[in-house]
C-alpha positions, 0 to 999 in steps of 0.5 A: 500500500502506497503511504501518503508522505511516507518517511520511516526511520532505519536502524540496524541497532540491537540493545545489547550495547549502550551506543546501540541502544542510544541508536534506538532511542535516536530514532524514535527521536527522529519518527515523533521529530518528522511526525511533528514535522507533518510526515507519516514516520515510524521505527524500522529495524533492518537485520542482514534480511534486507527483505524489508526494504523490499517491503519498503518499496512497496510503500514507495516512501518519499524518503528513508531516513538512514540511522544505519550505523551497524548491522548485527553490531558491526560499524563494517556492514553499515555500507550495506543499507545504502547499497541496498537503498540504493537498489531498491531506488528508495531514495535516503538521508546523509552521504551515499554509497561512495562516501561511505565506501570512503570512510569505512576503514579510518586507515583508509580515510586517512590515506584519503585525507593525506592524498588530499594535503589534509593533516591526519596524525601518522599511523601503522597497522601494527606499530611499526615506523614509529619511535618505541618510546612514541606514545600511539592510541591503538583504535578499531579500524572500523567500529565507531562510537569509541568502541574497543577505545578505553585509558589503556589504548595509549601505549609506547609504540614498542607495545603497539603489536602485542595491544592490536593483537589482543584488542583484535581477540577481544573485540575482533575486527581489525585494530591500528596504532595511530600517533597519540596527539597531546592536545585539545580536541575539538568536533565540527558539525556540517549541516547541508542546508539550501545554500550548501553546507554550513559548518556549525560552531566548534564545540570543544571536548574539556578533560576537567580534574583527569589523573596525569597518569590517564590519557586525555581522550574520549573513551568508551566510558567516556562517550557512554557510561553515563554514571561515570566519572570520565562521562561527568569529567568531558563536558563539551563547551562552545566558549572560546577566547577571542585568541582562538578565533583564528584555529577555529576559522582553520578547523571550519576550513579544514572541516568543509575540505574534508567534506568535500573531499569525501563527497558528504551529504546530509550532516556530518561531523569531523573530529579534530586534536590540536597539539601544543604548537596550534597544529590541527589534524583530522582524528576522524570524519564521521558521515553519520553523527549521533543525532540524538536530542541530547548530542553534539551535534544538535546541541551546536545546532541550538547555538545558531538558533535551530531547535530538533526539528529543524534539524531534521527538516533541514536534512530531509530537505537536502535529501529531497533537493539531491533528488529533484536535482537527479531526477 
């Protein structure tokens, strides 16, 4: 039956996980967000069965909101909602298919990024090629969300081989070592808008009363346990000294070059480490920012006046606009 503006919210999350429990939670955000909005919405889950989407086009949506960040818990099999959108010709939300081929693996963004002259901290597969007493985070190559990411994953890179090897028995997948950044750390949204895309104001990641001996980064607990001391102790701020303006003005530079050049649409958010000297480098661009009421992204939203709503509006437009200009 076909569904008069019909736009339902796709997730591949379970609940068995903090993070993916917060996709579940987004998304219903989302559906009462574009019910508000006057669309006909609802939750669907997609699984490895992508029947649904059959059932989808049945129904002929006028768009899909695409809040796949994982399937059956893996971040490497996200790709797959919009490849299978994209053979269902229902037309979604955010970057396609090629931008997320692009960012799958965080060692293959960064090749991109240093293709492109965009500074990203140098990093090794299994530790080699730095210093041995150089200290490297080792990270999950593809999991997001801070996943696999805790205080002990900053380590000399003589012990880089021996923490990617048991970090890939305990939480699979492949694992790297990227050069750790001392520094601050700093997120900048990009929302598509009718002019083009719109860098929301920086917000700053704070590290407030953290040990010396505990590195400063946003780690699982951080991001997740929200009854944690690392959660209370990594509060965001949006208030800078008028000395800042000009490294702001680089990462919003640097923020829309990478935007660019990995063909983003929708929303996206790049994170970025400053070390002591001023230097930025690109830590991450993420294609599918947490879009929950209470995250980052809409919290920076709010500084330029826009409320949840319009948030949302904004990007189901863009979506809508990309495909009247392919049509």
């Amino acid at each position: 039956m076909i569904r008069s503006s019909y736009l339902p919210v796709l997730h591949g999350a379970a609940a068995d996980r903090p993070d993916e429990a917060d996709t579940i939670v987004t998304a219903e955000a989302i559906a009462a967000s574009l019910q508000r909005l006057g669309h006909d919405s609802e939750v669907v889950k997609l699984g490895l069965d992508l029947s649904v989407l059959a059932q989808l086009a049945a129904e002929r949506p006028t768009l899909v909101f695409n809040l796949v960040e994982a399937l059956e818990g893996d971040s490497a099999l996200a790709q797959l909602a919009p490849a299978a959108l994209d053979h269902f010709a229902l037309p979604y939300t955010g970057s396609g298919l090629a931008a997320h081929h692009l960012t799958l693996t965080k060692t293959a963004a960064k090749r991109l990024l240093a293709a492109a002259g965009l500074p990203t901290p140098a990093w090794s597969p299994d530790g080699a090629g730095f210093a041995p007493d150089a200290r490297v985070i080792v990270k999950s190559d593809t999991e997001h969300a801070s996943l696999g990411l805790d205080a002990a994953s900053v380590v000399p890179a003589a012990e880089a081989r021996r923490e990617i090897a048991a970090r890939e028995q305990r939480f699979g997948g492949l694992f790297f070592a990227e050069a750790y950044v001392e520094g601050r750390e700093f997120n900048l949204s990009i929302l598509e808008t009718a002019t083009g895309p719109s860098v929301l104001p920086a917000a700053e990641i704070l590290f407030v009363d953290f040990p010396s001996e505990r590195p400063r980064i946003v780690d699982y607990e951080a991001k997740w346990a929200t009854d944690s001391v690392a959660y209370a102790n990594t509060p965001r701020s949006f208030d800078f000294a008028a000395g800042d303006a000009a490294l702001i003005a680089e990462l919003s530079t640097l923020a829309l070059a990478a935007w660019r050049q990995f063909g983003l649409a929708g929303y996206a958010r790049v994170d970025f480490r400053v070390d002591g000297a001023g230097r930025p480098t690109i830590l991450e661009v993420n294609l599918n920012p947490c879009l929950a009421p209470d995250a980052g992204f809409v919290a920076a939203a709010a500084r330029t006046g826009l409320d949840y709503d319009a948030v949302i509006g904004s990007i189901v437009a863009a979506a809508k606009g990309r495909r009247q200009v392919a049509a």
